[in-house]
N, C-alpha and C positions, 0 to 999 in steps of 0.2 A: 698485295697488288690486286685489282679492280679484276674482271673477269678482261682479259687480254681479247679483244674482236679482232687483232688484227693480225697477232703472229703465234707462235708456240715459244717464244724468248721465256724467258725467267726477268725479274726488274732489273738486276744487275746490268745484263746484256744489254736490255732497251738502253738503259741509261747510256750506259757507255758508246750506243748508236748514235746518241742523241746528241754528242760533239761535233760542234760548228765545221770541225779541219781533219782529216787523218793524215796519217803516213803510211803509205802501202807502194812498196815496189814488189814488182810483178816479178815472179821468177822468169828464167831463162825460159822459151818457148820451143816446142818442140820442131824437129825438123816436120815439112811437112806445109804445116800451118802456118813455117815462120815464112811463105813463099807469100801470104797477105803480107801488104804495107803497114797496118794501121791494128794489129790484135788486139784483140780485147782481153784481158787476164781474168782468168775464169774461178780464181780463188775474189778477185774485188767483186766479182757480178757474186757469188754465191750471199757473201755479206748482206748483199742488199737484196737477192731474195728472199731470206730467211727474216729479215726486218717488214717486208712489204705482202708477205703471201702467209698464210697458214700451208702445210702438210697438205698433198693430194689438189692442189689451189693450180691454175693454168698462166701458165708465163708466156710474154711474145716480145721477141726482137723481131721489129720490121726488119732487119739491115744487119742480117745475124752474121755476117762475114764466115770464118771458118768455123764457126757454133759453138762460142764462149759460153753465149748466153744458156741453151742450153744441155753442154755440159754438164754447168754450176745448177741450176734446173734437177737435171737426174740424181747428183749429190746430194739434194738435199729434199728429195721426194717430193717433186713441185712435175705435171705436168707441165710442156713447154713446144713452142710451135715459132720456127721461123724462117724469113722470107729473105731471098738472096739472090739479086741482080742477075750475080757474074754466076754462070753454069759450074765453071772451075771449082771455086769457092762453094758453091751451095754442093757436087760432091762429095769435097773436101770433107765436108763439115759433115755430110751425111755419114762419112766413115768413120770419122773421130767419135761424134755422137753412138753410132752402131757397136765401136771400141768401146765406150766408153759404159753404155749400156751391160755389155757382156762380161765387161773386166766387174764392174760392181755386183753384178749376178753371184757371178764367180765366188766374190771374194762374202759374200753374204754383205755389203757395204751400199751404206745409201738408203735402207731401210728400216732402220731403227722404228719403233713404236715410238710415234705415232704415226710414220711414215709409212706408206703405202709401197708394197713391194716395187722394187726396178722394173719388173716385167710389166708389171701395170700401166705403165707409166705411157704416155703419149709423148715422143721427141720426134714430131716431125719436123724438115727440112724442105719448103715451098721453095723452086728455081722460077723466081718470079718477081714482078715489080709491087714496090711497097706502094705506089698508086692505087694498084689494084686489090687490096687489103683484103675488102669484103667478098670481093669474089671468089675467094679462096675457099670456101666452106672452113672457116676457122670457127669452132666452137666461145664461147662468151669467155674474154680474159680480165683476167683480177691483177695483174699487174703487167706494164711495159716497161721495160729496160734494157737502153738502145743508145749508140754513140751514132752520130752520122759523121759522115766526113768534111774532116776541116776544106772546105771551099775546095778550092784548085790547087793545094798547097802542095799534094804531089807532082806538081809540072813543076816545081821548084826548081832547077838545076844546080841552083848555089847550096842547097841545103847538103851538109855533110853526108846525113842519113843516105840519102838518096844517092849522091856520087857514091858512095861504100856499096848500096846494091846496085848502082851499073854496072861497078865492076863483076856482078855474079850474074852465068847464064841460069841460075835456079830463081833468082829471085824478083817479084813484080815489083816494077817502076812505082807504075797507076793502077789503081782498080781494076780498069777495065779502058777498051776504046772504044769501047757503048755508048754514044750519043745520051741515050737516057739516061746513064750513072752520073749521079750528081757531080762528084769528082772532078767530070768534064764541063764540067760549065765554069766560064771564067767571068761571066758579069756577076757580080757579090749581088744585085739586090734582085737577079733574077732568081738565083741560087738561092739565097734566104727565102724567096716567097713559096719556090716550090718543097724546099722543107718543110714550111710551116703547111704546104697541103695537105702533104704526107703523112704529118702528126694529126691535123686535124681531121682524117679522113677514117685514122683509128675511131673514134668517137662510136659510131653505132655496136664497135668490137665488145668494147668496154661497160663492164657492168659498174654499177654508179656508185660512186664513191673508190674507186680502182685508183690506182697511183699512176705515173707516167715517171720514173726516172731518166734526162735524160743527160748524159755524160759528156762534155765538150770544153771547148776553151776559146778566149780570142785569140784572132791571126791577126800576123806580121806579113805585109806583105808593100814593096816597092817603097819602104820607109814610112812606114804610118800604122797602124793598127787600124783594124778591121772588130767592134765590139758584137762576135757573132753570138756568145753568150748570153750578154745582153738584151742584142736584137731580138734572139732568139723567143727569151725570156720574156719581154716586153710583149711581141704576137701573137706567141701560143697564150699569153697569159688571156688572150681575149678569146679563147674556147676553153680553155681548161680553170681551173683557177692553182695560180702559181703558191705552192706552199710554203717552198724554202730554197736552201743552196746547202752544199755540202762542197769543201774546199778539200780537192784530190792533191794530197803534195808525193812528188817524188822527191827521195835526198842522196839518191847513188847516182844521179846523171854528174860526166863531168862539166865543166864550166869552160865555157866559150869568152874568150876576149873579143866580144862584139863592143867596135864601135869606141875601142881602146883610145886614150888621148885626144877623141875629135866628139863622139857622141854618145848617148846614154844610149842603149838597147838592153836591154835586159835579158837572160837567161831564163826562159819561162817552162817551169816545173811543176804547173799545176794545174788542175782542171775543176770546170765546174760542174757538181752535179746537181742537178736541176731539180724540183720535186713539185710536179703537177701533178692535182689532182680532177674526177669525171665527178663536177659536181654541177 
């Protein structure tokens, strides 16, 4: 193999990165964190760090919910920095990361050579708006990897998921009832534009040629689909330059009779991960 510029993999591994589709379900989540709606599995973010960063390399989730991102970061000796709305959640995540720091100390885990010890390491937790990005003193990042939230789909009522946690006083409906959390906005193309700020406002963060993975799906909503992938896709593709897709499948969800004898609706299992690049 050629002198690798862009990760510590071996060819085999690239290769096998390098498929159009996976399958990865998430394990169970921990109490705690499972009080967010929307988790991110912190074993799928580690994969794609270790593909898009070298060893000692700085990682950023604008939108780091309860700090998947990084977590999988500290795992796998990546500097890591992110920014979090809701005060709850940026906590949360500050403790899990703090956990998660100390438990790999502990165990001597997470700094293999050519990995830079855990101690080293930078995992901070900004309780702040991803608007305000550069104000943050965030030093220069070498990759983004970040879900934002599907539209308004947590105001669902009909959604299974979501009646299962009404019925719990531990666990969030919404995000947040923060006027600025995107979550809460229900016009779709007001919601789509301010995403695409938000991603493009990363841009001065980023050092050139840096990756932007970003993880999403299209929504169902009042009998129609909503192409926020797409959309998505198509926007940023005019500040970043769009590289690829990477097709997320779940196969242990179980399967809904939507739309039984009268309509097509589909069972949707999969997401798209996006791959912008700062060129």
């Amino acid at each position: 193999m050629p002198k690798n510029k862009l990760n510590n993999l071996d060819s085999k591994t690239w290769l096998k990165f390098q498929k159009s589709w996976f399958i990865h379900n998430p394990p169970p989540r921990k109490k705690g964190v499972l009080r967010h709606p929307a988790k991110f599995p912190e074993t799928l973010a580690q994969e794609f760090i270790e593909f898009f960063t070298k060893s000692g390399e700085t990682v950023l989730d604008p939108m780091a919910g309860t700090g998947s991102t990084l977590v999988a970061a500290l795992r796998c000796g990546r500097n890591s920095y992110g920014i979090e709305l809701n005060p709850g959640y940026a906590q949360i995540a500050q403790e899990v990361v703090s956990e998660e720091k100390a438990a790999l100390a502990a165990l001597g885990c997470g700094s293999p050579d050519p990995h830079p010890t855990v101690d080293s390491l930078a995992a901070e937790v900004i309780n702040g708006d991803a608007l305000k990005a550069v104000e943050y003193g965030i030093p220069t990042i070498d990759y983004v990897l970040t879900s934002p939230p599907y539209w308004d789909m947590l105001h669902a009522k009909g959604a299974e998921n979501q009646k299962k946690r009404r019925e719990s006083d531990e666990l969030d409906i919404v995000y947040s009832d923060d006027p600025h959390d995107l979550g809460n906005i229900h016009d779709y193309e007001v919601f789509l534009s301010l995403l695409v700020t938000i991603y493009s406002g990363l841009k001065p963060l980023l050092r050139e040629k840096a990756y932007l993975t970003i993880i999403v799906k299209n929504v169902k909503k009042g009998g129609k689909i909503y192409p926020l992938a797409w959309d998505l896709a198509r926007e940023l593709g005019k500040v970043y330059t769009l590289k690829d897709e990477k097709i997320w499948m779940q196969d242990n969800q179980p399967l809904a009779p939507f739309g039984l004898g009268s309509a097509w609706v589909s069972n949707t299992f999969h997401h798209y991960c996006l791959q912008f690049r700062n060129e």
